[in-house]
MILUMMI-48567 format. One record per atom (N, C-alpha, C): residue in one letter; atom name; x, y, z. Coordinates in nm, 2 decimals, m for minus. Example, Ala and Ser with C-alpha at 12.3 -4.5 7.8 and 13.67 -1.06 7.14 Angstrom:
BEGIN
(rec 'a','N',(1.32,m0.57,0.78))
(rec 'a','CA',(1.23,m0.45,0.78))
(rec 'a','C',(1.32,m0.33,0.78))
(rec 's','N',(1.28,m0.22,0.71))
(rec 's','CA',(1.37,m0.11,0.71))
(rec 's','C',(1.29,0.00,0.79))
This chain:
BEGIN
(rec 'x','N',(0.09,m0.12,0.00))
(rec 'x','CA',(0.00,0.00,0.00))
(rec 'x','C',(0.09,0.12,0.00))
(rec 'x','N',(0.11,0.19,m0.11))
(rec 'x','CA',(0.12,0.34,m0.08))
(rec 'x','C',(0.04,0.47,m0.09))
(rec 'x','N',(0.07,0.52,0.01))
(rec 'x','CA',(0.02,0.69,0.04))
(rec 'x','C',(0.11,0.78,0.07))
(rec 'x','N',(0.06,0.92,0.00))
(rec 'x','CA',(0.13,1.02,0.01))
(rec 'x','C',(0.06,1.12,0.08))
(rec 'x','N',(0.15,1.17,0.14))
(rec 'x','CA',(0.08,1.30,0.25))
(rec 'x','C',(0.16,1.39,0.14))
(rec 'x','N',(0.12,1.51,0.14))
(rec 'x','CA',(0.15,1.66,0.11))
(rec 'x','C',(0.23,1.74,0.25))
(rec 'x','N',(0.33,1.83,0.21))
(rec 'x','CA',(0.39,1.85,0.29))
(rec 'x','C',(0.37,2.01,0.35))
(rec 'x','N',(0.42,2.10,0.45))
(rec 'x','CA',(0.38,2.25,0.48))
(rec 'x','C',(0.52,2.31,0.47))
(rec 'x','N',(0.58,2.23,0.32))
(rec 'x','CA',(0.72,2.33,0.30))
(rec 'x','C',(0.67,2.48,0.29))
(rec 'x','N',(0.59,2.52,0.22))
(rec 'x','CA',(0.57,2.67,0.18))
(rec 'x','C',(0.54,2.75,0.30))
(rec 'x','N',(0.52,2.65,0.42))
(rec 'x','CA',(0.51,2.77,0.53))
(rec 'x','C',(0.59,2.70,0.59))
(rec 'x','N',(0.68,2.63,0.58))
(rec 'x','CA',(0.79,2.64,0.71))
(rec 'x','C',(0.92,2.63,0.58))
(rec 'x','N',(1.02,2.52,0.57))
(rec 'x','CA',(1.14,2.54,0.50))
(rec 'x','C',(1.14,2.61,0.41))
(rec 'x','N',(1.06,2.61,0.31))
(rec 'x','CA',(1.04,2.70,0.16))
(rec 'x','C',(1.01,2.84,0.21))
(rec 'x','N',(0.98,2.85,0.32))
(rec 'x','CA',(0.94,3.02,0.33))
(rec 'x','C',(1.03,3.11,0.35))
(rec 'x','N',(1.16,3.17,0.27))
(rec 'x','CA',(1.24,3.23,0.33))
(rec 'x','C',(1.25,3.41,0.34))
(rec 'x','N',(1.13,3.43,0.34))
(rec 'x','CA',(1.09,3.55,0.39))
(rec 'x','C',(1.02,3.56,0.51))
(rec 'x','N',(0.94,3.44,0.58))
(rec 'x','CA',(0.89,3.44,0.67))
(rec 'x','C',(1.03,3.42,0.82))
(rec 'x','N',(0.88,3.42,0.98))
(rec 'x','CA',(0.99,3.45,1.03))
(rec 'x','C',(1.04,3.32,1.13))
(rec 'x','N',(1.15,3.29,1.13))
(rec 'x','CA',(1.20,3.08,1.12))
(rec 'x','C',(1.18,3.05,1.25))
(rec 'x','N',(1.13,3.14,1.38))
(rec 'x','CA',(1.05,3.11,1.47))
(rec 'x','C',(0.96,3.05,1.47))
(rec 'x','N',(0.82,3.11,1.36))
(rec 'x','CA',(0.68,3.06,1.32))
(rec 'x','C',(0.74,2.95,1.21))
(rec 'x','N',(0.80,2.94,1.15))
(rec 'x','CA',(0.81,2.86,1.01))
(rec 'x','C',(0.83,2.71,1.12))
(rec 'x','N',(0.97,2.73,1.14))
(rec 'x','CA',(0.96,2.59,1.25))
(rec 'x','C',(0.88,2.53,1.32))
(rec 'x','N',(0.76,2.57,1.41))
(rec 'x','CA',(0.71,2.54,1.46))
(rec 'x','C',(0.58,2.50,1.37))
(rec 'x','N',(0.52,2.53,1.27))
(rec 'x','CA',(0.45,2.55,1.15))
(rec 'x','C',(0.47,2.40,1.10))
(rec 'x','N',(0.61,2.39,1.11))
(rec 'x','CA',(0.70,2.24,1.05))
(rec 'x','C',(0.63,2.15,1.16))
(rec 'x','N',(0.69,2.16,1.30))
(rec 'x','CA',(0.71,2.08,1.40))
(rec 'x','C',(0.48,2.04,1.44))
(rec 'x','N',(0.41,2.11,1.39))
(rec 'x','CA',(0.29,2.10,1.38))
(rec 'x','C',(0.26,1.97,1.27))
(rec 'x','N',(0.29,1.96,1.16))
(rec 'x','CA',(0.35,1.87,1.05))
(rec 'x','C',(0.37,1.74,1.12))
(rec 'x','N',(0.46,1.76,1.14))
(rec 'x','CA',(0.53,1.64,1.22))
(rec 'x','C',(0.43,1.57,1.28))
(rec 'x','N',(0.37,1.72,1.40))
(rec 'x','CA',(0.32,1.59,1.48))
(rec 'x','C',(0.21,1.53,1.41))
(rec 'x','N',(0.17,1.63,1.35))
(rec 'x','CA',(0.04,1.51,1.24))
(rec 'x','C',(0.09,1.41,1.17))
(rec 'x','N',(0.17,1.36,1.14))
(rec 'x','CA',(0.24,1.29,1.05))
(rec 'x','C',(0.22,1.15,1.15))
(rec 'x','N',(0.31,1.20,1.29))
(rec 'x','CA',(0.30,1.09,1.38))
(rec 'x','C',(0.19,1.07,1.45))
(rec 'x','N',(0.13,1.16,1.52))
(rec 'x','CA',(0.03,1.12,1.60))
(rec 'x','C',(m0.08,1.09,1.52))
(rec 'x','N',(m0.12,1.14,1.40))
(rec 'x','CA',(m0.27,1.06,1.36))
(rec 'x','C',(m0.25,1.03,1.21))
(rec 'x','N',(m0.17,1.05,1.12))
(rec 'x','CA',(m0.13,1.01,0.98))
(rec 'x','C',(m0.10,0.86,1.01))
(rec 'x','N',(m0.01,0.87,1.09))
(rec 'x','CA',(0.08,0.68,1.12))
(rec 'x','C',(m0.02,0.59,1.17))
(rec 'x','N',(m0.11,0.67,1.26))
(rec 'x','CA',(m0.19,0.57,1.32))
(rec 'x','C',(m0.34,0.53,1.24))
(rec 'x','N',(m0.35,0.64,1.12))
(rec 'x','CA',(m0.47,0.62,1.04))
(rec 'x','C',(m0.42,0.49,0.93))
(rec 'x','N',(m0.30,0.53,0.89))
(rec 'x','CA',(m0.23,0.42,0.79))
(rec 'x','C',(m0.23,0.33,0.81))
(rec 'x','N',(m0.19,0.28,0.95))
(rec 'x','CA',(m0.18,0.17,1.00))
(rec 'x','C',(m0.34,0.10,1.00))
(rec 'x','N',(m0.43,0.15,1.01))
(rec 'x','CA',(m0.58,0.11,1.01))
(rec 'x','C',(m0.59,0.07,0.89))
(rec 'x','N',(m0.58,0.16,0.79))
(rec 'x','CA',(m0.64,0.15,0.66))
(rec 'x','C',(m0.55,0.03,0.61))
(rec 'x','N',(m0.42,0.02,0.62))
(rec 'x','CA',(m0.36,m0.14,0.59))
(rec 'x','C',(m0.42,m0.24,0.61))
(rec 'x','N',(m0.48,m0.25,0.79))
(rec 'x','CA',(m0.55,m0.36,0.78))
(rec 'x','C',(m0.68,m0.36,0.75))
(rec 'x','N',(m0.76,m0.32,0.78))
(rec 'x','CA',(m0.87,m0.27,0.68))
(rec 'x','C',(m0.89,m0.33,0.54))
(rec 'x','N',(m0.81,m0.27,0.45))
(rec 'x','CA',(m0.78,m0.31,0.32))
(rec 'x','C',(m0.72,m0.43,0.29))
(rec 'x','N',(m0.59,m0.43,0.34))
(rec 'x','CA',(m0.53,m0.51,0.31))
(rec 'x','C',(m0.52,m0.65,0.38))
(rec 'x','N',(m0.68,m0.68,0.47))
(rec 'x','CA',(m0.67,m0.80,0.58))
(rec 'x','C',(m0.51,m0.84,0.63))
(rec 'x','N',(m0.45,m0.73,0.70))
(rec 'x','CA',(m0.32,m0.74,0.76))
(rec 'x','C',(m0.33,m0.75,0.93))
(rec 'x','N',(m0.28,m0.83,0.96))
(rec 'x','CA',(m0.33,m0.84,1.10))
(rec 'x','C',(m0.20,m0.77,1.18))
(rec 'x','N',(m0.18,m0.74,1.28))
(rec 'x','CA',(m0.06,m0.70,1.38))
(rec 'x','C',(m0.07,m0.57,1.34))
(rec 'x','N',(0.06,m0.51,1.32))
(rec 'x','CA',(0.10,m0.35,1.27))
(rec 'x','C',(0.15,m0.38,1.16))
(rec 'x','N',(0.11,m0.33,1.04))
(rec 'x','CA',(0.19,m0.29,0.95))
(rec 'x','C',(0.26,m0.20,0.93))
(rec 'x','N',(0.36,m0.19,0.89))
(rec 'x','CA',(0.49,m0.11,0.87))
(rec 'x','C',(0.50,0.02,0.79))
(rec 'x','N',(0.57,0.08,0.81))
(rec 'x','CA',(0.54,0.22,0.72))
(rec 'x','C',(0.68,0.28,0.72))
(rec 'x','N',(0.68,0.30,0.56))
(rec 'x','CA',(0.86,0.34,0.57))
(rec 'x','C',(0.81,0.50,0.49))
(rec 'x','N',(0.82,0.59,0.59))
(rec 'x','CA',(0.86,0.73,0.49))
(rec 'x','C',(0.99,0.73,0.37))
(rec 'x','N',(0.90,0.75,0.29))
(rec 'x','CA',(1.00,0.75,0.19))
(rec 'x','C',(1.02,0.90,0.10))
(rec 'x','N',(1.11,1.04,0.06))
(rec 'x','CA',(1.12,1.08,m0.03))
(rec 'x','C',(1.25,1.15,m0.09))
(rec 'x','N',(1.23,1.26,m0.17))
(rec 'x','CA',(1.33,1.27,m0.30))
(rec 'x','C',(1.35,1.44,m0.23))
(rec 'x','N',(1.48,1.50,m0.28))
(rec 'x','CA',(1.50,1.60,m0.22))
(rec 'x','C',(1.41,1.66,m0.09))
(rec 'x','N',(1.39,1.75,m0.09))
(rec 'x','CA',(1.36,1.78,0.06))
(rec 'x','C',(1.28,1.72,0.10))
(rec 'x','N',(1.15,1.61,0.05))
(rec 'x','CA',(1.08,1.55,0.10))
(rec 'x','C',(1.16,1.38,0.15))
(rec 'x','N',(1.28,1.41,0.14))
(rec 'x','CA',(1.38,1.33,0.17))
(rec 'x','C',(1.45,1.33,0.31))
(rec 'x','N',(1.49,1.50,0.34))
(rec 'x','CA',(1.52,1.55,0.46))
(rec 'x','C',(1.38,1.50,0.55))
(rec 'x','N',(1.26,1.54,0.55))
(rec 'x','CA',(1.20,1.50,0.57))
(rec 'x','C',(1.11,1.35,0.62))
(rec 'x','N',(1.17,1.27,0.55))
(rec 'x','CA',(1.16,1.10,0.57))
(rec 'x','C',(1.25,1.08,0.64))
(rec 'x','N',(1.34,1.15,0.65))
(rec 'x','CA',(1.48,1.08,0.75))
(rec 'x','C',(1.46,1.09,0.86))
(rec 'x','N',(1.39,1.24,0.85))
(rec 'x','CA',(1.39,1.33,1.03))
(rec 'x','C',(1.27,1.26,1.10))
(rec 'x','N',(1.18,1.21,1.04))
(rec 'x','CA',(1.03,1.10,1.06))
(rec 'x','C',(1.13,0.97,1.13))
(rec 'x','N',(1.21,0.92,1.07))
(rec 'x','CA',(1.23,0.79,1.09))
(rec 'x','C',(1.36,0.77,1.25))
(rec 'x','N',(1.47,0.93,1.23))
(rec 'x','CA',(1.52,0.95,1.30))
(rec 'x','C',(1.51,0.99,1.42))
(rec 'x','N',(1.40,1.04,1.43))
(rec 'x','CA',(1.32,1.12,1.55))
(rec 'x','C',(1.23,1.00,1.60))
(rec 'x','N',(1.17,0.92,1.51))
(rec 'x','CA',(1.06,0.81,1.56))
(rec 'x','C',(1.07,0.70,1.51))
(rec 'x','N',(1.19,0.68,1.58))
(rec 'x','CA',(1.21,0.49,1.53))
(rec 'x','C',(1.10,0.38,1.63))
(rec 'x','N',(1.00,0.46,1.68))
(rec 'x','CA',(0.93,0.35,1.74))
(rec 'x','C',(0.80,0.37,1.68))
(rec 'x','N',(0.81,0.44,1.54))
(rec 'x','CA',(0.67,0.44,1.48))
(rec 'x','C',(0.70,0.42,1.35))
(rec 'x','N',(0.81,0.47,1.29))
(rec 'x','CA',(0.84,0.41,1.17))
(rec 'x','C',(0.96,0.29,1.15))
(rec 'x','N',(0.94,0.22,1.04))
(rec 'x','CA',(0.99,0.11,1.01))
(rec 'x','C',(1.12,0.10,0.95))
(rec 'x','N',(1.18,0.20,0.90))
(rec 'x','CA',(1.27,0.22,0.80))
(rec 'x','C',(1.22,0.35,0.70))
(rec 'x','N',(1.31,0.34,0.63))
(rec 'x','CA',(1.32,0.49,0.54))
(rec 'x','C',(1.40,0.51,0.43))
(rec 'x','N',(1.37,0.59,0.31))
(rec 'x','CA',(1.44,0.58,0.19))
(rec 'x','C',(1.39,0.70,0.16))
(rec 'x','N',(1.58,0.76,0.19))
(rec 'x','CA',(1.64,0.89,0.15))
(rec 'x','C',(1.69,0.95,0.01))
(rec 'x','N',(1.61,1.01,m0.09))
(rec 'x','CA',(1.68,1.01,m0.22))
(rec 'x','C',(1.69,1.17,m0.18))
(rec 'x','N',(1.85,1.19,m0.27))
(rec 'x','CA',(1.87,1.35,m0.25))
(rec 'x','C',(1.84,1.45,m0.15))
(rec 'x','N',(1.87,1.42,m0.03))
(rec 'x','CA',(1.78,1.52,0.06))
(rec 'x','C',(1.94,1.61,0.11))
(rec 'x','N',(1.86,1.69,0.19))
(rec 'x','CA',(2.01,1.84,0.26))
(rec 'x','C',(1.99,1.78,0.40))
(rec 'x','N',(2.06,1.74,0.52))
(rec 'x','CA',(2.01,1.68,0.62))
(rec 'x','C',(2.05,1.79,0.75))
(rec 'x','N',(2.06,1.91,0.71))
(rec 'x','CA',(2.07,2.03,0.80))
(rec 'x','C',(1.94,2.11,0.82))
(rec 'x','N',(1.91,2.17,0.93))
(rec 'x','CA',(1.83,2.28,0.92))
(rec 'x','C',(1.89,2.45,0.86))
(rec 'x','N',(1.96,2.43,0.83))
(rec 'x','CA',(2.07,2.55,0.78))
(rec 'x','C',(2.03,2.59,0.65))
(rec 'x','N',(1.96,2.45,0.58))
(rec 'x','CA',(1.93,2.49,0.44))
(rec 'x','C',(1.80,2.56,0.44))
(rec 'x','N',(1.70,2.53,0.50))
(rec 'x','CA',(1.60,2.59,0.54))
(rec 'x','C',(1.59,2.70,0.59))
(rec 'x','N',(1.67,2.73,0.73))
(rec 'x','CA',(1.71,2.84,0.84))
(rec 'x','C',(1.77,2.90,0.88))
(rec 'x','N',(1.87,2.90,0.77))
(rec 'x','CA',(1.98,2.98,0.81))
(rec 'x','C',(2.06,2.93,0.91))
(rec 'x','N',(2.14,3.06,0.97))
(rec 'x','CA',(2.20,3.04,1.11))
(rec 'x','C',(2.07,3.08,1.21))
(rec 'x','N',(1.97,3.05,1.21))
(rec 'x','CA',(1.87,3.06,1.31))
(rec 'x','C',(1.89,2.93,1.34))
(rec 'x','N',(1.89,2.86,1.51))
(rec 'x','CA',(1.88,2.81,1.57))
(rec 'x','C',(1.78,2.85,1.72))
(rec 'x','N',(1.73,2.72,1.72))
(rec 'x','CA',(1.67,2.72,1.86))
(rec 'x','C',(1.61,2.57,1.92))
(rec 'x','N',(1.60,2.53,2.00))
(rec 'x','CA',(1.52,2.38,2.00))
(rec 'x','C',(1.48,2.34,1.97))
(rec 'x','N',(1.40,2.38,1.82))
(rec 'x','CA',(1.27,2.34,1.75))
(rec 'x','C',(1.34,2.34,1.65))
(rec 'x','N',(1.44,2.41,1.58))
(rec 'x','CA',(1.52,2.34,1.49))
(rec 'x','C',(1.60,2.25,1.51))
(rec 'x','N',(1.69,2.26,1.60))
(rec 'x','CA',(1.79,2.19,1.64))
(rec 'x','C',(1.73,2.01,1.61))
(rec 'x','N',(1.61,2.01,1.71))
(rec 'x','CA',(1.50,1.86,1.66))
(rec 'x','C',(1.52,1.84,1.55))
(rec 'x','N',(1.48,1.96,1.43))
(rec 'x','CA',(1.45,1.87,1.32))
(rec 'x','C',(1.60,1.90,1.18))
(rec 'x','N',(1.69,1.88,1.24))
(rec 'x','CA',(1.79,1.87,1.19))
(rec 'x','C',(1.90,1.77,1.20))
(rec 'x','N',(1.84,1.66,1.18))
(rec 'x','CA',(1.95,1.54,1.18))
(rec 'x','C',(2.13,1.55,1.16))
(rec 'x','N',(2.13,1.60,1.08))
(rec 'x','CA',(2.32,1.64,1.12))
(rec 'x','C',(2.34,1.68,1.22))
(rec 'x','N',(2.24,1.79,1.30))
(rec 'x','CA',(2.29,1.86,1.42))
(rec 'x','C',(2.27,1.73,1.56))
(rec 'x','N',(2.15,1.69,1.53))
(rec 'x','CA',(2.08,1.62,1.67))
(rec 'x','C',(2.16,1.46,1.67))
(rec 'x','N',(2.25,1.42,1.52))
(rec 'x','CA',(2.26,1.30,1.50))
(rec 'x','C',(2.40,1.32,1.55))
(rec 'x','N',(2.45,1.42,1.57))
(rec 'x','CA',(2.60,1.46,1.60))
(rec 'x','C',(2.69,1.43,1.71))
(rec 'x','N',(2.51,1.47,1.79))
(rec 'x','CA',(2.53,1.47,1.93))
(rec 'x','C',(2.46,1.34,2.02))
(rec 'x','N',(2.40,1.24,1.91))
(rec 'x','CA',(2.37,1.16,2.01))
(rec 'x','C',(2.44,1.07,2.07))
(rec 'x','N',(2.37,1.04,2.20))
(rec 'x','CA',(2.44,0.92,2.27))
(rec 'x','C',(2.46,0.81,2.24))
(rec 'x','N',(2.57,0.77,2.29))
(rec 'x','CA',(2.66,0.59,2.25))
(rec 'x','C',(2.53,0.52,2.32))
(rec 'x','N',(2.47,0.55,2.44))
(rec 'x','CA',(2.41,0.45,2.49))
(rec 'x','C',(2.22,0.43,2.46))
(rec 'x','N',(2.16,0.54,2.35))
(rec 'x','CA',(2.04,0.59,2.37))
(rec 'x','C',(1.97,0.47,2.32))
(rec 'x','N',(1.82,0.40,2.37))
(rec 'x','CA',(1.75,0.35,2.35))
(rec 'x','C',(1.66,0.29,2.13))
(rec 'x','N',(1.72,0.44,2.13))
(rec 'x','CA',(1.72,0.44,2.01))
(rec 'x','C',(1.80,0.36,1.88))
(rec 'x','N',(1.91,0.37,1.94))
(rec 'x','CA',(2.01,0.27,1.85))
(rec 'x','C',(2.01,0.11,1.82))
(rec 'x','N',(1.93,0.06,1.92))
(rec 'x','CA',(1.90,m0.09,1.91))
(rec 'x','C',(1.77,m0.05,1.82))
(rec 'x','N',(1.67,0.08,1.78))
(rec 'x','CA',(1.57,0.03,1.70))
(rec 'x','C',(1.60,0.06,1.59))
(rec 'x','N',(1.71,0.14,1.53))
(rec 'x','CA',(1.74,0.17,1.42))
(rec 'x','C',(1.83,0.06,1.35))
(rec 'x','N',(1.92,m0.02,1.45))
(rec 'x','CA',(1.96,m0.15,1.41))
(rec 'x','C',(1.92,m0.28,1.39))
(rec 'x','N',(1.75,m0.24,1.42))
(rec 'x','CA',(1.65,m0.34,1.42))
(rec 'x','C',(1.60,m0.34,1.28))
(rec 'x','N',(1.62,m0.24,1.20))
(rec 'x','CA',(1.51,m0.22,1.07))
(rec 'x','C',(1.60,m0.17,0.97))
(rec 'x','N',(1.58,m0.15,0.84))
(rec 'x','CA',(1.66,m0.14,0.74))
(rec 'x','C',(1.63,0.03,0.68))
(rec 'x','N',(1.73,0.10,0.66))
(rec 'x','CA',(1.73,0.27,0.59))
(rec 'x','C',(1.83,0.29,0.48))
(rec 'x','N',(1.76,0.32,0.40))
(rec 'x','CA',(1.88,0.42,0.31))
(rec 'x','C',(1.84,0.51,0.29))
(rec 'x','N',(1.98,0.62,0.25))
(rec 'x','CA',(2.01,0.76,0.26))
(rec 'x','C',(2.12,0.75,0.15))
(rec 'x','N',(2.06,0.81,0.01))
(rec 'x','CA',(2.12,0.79,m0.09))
(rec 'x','C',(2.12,0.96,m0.15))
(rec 'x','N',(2.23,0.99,m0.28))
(rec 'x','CA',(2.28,1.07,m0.32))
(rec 'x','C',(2.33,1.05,m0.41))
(rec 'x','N',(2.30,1.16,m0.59))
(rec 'x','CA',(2.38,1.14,m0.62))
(rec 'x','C',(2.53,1.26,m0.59))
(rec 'x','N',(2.56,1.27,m0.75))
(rec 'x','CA',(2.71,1.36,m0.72))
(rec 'x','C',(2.70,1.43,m0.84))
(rec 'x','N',(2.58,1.43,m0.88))
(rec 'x','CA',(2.59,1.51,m1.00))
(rec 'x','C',(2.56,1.64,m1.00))
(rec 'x','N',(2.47,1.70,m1.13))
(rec 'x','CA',(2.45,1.86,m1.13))
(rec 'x','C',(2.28,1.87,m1.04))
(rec 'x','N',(2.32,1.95,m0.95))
(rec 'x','CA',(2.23,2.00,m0.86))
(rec 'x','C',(2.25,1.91,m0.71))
(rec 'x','N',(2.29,1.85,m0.75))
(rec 'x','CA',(2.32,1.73,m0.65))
(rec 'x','C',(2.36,1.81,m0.50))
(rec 'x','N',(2.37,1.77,m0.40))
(rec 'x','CA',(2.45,1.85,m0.26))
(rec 'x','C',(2.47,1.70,m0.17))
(rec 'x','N',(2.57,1.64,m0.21))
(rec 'x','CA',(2.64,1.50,m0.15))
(rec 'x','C',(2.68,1.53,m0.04))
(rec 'x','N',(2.74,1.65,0.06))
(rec 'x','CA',(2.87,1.68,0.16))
(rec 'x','C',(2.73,1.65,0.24))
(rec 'x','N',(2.61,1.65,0.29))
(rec 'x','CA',(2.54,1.61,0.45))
(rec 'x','C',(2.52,1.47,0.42))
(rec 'x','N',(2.48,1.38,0.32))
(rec 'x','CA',(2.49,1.26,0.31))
(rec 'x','C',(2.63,1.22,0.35))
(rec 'x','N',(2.72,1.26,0.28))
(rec 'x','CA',(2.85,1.15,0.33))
(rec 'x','C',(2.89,1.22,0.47))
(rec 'x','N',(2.86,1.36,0.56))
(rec 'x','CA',(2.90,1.37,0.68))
(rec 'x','C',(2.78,1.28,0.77))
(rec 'x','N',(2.63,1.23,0.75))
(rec 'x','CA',(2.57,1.15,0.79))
(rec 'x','C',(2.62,0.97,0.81))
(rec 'x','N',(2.69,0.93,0.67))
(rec 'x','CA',(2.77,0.85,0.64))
(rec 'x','C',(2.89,0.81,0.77))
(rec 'x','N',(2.92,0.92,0.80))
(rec 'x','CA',(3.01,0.95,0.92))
(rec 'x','C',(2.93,0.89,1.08))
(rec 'x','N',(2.87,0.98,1.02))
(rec 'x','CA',(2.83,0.98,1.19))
(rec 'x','C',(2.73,0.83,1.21))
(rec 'x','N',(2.66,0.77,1.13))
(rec 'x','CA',(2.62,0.65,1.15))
(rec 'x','C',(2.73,0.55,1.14))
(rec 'x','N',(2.85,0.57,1.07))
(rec 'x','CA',(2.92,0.43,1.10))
(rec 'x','C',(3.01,0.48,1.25))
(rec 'x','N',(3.01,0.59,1.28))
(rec 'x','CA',(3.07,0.56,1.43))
(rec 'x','C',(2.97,0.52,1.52))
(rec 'x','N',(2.83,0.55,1.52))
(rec 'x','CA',(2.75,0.50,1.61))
(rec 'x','C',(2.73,0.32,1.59))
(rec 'x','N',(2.75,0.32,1.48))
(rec 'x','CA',(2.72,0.12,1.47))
(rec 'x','C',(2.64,0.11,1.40))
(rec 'x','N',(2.57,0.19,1.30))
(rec 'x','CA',(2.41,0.19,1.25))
(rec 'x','C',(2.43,0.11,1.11))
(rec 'x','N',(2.34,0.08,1.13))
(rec 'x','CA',(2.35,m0.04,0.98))
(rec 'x','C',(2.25,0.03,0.84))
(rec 'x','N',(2.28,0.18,0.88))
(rec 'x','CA',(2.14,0.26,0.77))
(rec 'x','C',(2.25,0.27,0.64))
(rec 'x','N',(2.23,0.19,0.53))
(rec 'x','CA',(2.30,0.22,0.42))
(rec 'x','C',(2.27,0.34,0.30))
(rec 'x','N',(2.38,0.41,0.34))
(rec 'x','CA',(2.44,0.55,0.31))
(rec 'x','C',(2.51,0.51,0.14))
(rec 'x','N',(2.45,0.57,0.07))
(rec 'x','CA',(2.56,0.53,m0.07))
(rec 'x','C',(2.52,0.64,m0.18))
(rec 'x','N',(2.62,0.68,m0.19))
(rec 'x','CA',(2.68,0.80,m0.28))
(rec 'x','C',(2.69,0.77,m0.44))
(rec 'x','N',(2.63,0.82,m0.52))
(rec 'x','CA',(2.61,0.71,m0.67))
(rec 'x','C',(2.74,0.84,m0.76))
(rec 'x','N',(2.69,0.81,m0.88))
(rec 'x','CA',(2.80,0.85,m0.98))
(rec 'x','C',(2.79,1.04,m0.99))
(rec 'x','N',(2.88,1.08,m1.04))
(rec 'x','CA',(2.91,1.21,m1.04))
(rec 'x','C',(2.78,1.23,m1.19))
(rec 'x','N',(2.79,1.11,m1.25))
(rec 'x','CA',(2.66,1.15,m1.39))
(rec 'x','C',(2.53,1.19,m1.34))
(rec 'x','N',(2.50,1.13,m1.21))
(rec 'x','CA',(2.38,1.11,m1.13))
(rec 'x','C',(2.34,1.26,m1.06))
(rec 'x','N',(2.23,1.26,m1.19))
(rec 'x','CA',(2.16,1.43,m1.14))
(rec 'x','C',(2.04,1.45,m1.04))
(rec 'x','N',(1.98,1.56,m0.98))
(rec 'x','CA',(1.93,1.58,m0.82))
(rec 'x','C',(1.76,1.60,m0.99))
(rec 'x','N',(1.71,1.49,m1.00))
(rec 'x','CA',(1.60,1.46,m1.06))
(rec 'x','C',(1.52,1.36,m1.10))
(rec 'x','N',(1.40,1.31,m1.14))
(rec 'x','CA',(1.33,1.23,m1.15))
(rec 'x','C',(1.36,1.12,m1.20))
(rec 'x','N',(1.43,1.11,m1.30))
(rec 'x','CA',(1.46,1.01,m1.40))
(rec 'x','C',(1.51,0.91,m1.31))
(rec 'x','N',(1.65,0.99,m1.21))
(rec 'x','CA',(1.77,0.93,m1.13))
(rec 'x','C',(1.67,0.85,m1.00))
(rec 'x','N',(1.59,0.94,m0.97))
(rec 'x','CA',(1.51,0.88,m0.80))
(rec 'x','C',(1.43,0.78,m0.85))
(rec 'x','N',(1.36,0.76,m0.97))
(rec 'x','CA',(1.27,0.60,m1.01))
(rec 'x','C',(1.39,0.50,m1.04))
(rec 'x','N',(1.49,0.52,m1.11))
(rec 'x','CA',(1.61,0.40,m1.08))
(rec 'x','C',(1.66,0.39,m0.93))
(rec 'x','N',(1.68,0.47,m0.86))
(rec 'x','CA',(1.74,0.42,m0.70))
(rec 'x','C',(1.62,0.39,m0.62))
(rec 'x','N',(1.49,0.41,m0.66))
(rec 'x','CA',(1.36,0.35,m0.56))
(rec 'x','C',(1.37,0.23,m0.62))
(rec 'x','N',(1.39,0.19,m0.78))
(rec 'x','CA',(1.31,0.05,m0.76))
(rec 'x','C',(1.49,m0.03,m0.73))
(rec 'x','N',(1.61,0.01,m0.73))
(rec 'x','CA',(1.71,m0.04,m0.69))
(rec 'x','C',(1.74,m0.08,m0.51))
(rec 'x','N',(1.66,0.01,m0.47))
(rec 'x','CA',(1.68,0.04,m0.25))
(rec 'x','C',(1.54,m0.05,m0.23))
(rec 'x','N',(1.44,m0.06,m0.30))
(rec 'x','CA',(1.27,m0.10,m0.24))
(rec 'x','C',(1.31,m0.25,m0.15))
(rec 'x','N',(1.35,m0.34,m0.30))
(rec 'x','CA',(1.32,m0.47,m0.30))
(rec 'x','C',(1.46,m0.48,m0.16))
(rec 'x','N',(1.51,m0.42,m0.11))
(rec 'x','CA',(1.63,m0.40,0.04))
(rec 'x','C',(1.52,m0.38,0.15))
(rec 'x','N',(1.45,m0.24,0.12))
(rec 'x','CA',(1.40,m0.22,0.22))
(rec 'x','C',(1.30,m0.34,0.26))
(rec 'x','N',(1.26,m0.36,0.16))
(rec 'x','CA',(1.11,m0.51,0.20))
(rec 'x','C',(1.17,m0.62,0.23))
(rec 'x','N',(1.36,m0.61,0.27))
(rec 'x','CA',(1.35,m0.76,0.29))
(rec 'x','C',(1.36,m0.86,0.15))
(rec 'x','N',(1.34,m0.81,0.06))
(rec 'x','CA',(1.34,m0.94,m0.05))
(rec 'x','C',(1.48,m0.98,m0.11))
């Protein structure tokens, strides 16, 4: 089963006239919809539909910033989502916010929050539990340097999220993200 949610880039990352106080939190509103009643409606409508019994699984998946996006879902809530698949994304809030920081970004910026986490957090046995990729190319439009500094920081933690950097021919567009979805899927499912 796939579904796609719509995102509130134009009022929070895409708004860069607005002010990254309101925009962030605008975001972090998002979020919680995403998790608190998106995940748990999905989860219904699988079984529902699809006579699935237990929990079915749900891997956010997208392509440039809706990419940043799937990561920060799966990195922030490894006890609701299953895995994740990262095409092209910027994994800073910097790209969005500038040098504005505050709590509410800091959350939703995985280079910063992933930098700093703990050797010992709860979280690391669930992220080693389930399968992620965080892929890039290197081509024209491409921005590879927060994937391979992510690259970093999950092989010092021990994380088994496969990080992979494709060819410098490999451009930040559609053609490229339908060959690396149907090349990462049949990984993420296990097959």
């Amino acid at each position: 089963m796939v579904l796609s949610i719509d995102t509130m880039d134009r009022e929070s990352w895409s708004d860069a006239q607005g002010d990254p106080y309101w925009r962030i939190r605008r975001y972090e509103q998002w979020v919680r919809y995403i998790v608190d009643e998106a995940a748990p409606k999905l989860r219904q409508l699988a079984r529902e539909y699809n006579g699935w019994g237990g929990d079915p699984g749900i891997l956010p998946f997208g392509c440039s910033l809706g990419a940043t996006h799937a990561l920060n879902l799966y990195l922030r809530f490894p006890q609701v989502f299953d895995g994740c698949l990262a095409l092209s994304g910027i994994y800073t809030a910097r790209y969005g916010f500038g040098d504005y920081m505050d709590a509410v970004v800091y959350q939703n910026s995985p280079l910063d929050y992933m930098a700093n986490f703990p050797g010992d957090h709860p979280y690391l046995e669930l992220y080693r539990s389930k399968r992620a990729v965080v892929c890039c190319g290197q081509g024209p439009w491409e921005l590879p340097d927060s994937t391979r500094r992510l690259g970093e920081i999950f092989h010092r933690l021990d994380l088994p999220i496969w990080v992979d950097l494709w060819g410098t021919d490999v451009a930040h567009d559609w053609d490229w993200w339908y060959k690396q979805a149907a090349y990462f899927i049949p990984y993420l499912l296990g097959e």
